[in-house]
C-alpha positions in Angstrom: 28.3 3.9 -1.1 28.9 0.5 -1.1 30.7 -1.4 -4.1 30.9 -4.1 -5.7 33.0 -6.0 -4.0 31.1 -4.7 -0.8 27.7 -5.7 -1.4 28.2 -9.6 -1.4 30.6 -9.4 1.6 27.8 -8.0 3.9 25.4 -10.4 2.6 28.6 -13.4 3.0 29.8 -12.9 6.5 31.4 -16.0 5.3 32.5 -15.4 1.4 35.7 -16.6 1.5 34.3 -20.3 2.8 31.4 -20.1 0.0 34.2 -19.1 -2.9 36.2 -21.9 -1.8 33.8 -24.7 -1.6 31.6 -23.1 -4.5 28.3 -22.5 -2.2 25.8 -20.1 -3.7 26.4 -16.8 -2.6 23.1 -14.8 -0.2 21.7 -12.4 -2.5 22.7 -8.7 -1.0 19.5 -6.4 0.1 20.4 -3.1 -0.2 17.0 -2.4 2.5 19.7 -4.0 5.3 22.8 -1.7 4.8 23.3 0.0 7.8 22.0 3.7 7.1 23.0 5.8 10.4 20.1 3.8 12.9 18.9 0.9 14.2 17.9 -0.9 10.9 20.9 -2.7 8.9 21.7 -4.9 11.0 20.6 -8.1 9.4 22.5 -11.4 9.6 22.1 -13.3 6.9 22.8 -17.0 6.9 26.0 -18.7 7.3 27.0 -22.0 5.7 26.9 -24.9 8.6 
C-alpha cells in the first residue's frame, strides 16, 4: 500500500522542483497506481 509520502510522489515525478518553487502539487489518483497489469502507468504533468 502506498503512503503518504508515496502518493504525491507518483503523482510529482517532479516534487522536489514543485516544493522548492511552491508550484501546486498534481492531485494523486489512486485509479493510476500500478496494480500488477497494464493500467497504472499514467504520467501526470510536469512543471515546464
Amino acid at each position: 500500500m502506498v503512503g503518504r509520502v508515496g502518493r504525491p510522489t507518483l503523482a510529482n515525478p517532479d516534487i522536489v522542483d514543485r516544493i522548492r518553487t511552491g508550484a501546486p502539487l498534481n492531485e494523486p489518483d489512486p485509479s493510476t497506481f500500478y496494480g500488477g497489469d497494464r493500467r497504472g502507468y499514467t504520467d501526470y504533468p510536469t512543471l515546464p
